[in-house]
MARDREN-941561 format. One line per field, with one value per residue: x, y, z of N, C-alpha, C in turn; residue number from 1; chain. Coordinates in steps of 0.02 Angstrom, whole numbers. Atoms other than C-alpha are relative to their C-alpha. Example, Ala and Ser with C-alpha at 12.3 -4.5 7.8 and 13.67 -1.06 7.14 Angstrom:
MARDREN-941561
n.X = (45 / -42)
n.Y = (-59 / -59)
n.Z = (0 / -3)
ca.X = (615 / 684)
ca.Y = (-225 / -53)
ca.Z = (390 / 357)
c.X = (45 / -39)
c.Y = (60 / 55)
c.Z = (0 / 37)
num = (1 / 2)
chaine = (A / A)
end
This chain:
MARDREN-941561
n.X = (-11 / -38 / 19 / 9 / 49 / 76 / -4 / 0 / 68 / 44 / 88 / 30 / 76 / 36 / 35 / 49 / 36 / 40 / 41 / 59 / 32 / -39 / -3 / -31 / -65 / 5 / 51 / -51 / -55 / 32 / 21 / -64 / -13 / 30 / -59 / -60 / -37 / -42 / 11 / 55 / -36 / -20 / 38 / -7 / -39 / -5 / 40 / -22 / -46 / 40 / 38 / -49 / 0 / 90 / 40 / 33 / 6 / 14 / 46 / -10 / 81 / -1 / -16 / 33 / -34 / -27 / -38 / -6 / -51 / -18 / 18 / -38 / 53 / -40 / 35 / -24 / -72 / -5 / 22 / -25 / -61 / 26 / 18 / -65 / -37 / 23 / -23 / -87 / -10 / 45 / -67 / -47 / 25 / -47 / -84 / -37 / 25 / -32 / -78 / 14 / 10 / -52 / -46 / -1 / 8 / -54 / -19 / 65 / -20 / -71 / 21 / 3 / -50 / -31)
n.Y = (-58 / -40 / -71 / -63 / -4 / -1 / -90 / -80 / 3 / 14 / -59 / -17 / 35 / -20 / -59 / 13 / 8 / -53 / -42 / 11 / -4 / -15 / 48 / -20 / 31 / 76 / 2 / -29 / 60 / 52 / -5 / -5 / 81 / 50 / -2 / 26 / -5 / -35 / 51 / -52 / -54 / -47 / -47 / -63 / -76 / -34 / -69 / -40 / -34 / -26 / -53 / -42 / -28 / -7 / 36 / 20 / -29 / 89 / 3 / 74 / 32 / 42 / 75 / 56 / 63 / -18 / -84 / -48 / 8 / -63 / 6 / -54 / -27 / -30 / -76 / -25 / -26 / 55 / 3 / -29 / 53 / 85 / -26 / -9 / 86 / 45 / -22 / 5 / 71 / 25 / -32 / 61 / 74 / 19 / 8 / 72 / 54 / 22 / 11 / 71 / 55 / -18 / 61 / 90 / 19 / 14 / 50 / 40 / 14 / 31 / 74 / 22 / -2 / 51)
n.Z = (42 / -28 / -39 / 39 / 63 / -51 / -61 / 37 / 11 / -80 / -20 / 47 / 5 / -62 / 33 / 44 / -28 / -11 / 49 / 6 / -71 / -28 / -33 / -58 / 31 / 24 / 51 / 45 / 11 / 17 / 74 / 26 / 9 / 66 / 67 / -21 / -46 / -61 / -74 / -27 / -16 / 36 / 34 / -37 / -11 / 37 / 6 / -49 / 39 / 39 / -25 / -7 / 75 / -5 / 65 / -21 / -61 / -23 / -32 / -53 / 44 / -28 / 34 / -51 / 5 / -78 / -42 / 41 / 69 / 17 / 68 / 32 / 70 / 39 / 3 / 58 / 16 / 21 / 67 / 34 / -6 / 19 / 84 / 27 / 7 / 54 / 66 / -2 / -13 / 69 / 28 / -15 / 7 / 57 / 25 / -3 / 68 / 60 / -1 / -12 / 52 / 60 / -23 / 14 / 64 / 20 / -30 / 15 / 85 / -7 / -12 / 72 / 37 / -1)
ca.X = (427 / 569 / 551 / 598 / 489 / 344 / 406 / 410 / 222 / 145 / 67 / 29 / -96 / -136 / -190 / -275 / -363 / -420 / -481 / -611 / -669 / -621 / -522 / -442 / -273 / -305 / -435 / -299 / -162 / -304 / -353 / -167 / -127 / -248 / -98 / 39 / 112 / 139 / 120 / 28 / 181 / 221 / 69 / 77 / 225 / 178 / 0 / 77 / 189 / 43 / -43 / 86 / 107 / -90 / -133 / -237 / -337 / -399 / -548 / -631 / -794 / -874 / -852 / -989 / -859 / -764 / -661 / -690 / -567 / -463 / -528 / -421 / -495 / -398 / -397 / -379 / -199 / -189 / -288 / -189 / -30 / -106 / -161 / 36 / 106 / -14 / 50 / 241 / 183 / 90 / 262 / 363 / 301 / 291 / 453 / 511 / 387 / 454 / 629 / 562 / 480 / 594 / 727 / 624 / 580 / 758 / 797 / 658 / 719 / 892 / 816 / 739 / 892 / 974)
ca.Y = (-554 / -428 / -316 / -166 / -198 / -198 / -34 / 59 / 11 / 2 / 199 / 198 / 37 / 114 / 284 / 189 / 87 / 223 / 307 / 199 / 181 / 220 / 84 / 30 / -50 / -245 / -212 / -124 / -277 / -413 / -331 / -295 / -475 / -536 / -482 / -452 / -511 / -405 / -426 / -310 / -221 / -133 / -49 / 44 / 167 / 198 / 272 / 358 / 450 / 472 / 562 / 648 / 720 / 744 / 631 / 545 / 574 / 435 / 416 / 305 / 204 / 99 / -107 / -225 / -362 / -287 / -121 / 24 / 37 / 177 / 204 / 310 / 424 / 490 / 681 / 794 / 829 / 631 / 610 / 724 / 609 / 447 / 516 / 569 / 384 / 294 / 395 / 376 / 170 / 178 / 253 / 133 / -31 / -3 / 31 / -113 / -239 / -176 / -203 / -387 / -449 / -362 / -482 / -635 / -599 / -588 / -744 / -840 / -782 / -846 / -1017 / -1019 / -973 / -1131)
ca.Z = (-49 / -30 / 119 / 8 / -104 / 27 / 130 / -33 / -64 / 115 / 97 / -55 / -8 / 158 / 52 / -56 / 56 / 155 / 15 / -5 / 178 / 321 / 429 / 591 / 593 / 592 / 468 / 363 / 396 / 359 / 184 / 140 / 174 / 47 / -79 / 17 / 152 / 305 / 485 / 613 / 658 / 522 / 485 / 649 / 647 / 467 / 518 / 659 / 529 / 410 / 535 / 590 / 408 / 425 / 270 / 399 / 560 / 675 / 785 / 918 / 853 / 977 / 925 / 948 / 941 / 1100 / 1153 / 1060 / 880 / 831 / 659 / 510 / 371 / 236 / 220 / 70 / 85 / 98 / -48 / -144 / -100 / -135 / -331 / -329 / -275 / -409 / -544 / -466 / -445 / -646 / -695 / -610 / -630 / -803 / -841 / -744 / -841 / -980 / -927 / -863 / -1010 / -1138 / -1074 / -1053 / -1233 / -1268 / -1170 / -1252 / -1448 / -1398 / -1344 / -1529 / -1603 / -1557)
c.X = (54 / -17 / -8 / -48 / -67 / 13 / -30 / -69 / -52 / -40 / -30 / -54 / -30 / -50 / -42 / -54 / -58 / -35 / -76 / -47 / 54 / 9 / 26 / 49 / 2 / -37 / 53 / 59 / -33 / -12 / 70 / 25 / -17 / 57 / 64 / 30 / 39 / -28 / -23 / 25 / 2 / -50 / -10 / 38 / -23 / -61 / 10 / 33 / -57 / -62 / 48 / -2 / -58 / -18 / -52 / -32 / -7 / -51 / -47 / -59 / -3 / -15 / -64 / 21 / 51 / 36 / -22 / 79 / 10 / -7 / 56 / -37 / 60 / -17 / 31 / 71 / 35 / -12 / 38 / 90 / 0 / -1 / 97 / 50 / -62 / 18 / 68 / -17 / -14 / 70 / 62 / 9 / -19 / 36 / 34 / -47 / 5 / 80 / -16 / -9 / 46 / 56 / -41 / -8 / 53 / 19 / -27 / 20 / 75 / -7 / -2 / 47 / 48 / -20)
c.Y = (43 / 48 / 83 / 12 / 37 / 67 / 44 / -5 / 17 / 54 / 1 / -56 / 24 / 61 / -32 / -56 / 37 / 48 / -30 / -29 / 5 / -66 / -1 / -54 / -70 / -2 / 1 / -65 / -55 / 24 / 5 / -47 / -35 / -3 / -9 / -16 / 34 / -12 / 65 / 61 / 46 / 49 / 72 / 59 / 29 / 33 / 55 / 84 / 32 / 55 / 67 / 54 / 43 / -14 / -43 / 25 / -62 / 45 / -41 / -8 / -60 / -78 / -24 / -66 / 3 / 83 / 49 / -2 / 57 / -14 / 61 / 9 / 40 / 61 / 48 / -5 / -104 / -43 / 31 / -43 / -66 / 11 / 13 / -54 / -59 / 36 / -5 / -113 / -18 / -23 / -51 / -66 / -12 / 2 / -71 / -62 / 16 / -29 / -84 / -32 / 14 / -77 / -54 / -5 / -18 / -79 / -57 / -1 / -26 / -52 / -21 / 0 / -41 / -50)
c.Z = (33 / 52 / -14 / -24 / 42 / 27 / -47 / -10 / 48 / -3 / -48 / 22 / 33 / -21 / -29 / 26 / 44 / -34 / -20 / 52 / 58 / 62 / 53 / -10 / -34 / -66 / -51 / -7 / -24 / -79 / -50 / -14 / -48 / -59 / 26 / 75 / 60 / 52 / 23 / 8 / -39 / -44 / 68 / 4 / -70 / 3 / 51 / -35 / -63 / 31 / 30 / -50 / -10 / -83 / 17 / 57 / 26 / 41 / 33 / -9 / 60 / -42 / 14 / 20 / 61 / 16 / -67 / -54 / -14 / -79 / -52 / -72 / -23 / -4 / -75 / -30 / 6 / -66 / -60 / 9 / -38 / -79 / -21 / -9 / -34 / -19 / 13 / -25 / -81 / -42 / 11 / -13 / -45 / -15 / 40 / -18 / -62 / 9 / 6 / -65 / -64 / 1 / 31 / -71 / -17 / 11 / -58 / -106 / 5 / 5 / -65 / -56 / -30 / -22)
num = (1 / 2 / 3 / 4 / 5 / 6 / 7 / 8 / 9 / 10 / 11 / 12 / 13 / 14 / 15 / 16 / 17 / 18 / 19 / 20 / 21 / 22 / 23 / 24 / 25 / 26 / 27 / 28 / 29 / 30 / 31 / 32 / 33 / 34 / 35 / 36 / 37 / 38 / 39 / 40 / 41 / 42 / 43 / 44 / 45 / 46 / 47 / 48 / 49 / 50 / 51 / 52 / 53 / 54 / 55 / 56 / 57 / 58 / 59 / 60 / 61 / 62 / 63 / 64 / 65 / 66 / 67 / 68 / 69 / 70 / 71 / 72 / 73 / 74 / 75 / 76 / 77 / 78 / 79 / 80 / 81 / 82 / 83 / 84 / 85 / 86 / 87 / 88 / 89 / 90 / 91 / 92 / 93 / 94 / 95 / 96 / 97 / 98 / 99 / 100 / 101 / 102 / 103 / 104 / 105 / 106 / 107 / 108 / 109 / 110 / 111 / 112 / 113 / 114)
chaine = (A / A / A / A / A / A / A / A / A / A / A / A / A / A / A / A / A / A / A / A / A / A / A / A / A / A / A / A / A / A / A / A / A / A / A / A / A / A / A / A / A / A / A / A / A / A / A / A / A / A / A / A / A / A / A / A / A / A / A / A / A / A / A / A / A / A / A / A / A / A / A / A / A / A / A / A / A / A / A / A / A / A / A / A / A / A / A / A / A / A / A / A / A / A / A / A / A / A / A / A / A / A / A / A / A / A / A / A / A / A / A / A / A / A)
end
């Protein structure tokens, strides 16, 4: 998949993952993966930056699987972000499936034409 593609998406999953529990990074790169494709790195500077922002916090949960895990919880003013990039992503991604299928329709009545 395009790298763009993926950057421009990455908080909006991370918001919206955290919205419905709260996780710690791998967790967050293993559930992300199921769809798309990213690697471990690139989920770190972006919660660094989301806390930064304070759309997140973090906090240290002991493991029973080994070291203690820095865990991240979404916080109001995160929540109130996340609700703003699904309605930018609703907005977006239809207009470009209409632009997509418009023109395969086109494509597709030009085939029959012939």
């Amino acid at each position: 998949m395009n790298p763009q593609f993926k950057k421009g998406v990455l908080e909006l999953c991370v918001l919206v993952l955290l919205d419905k529990k709260d996780c710690y990074g791998y967790e967050m790169v293993d559930e992300i993966s199921k769809s798309i494709s990213i690697s471990e790195g690139t989920i770190y500077p972006l919660l660094r930056r989301l806390k930064k922002d304070k759309m997140v916090i973090s906090y240290i949960k002991e493991s029973q699987d080994g070291p203690p895990r820095k865990y991240y919880q979404i916080t109001d003013l995160g929540k109130e972000k996340k609700e703003e990039l699904v309605a930018e992503w609703d907005k977006f991604s239809t207009g470009v499936n209409n632009i997509v299928h418009e023109k395969l329709m086109n494509n597709l009545g030009d085939i029959e034409d012939e």
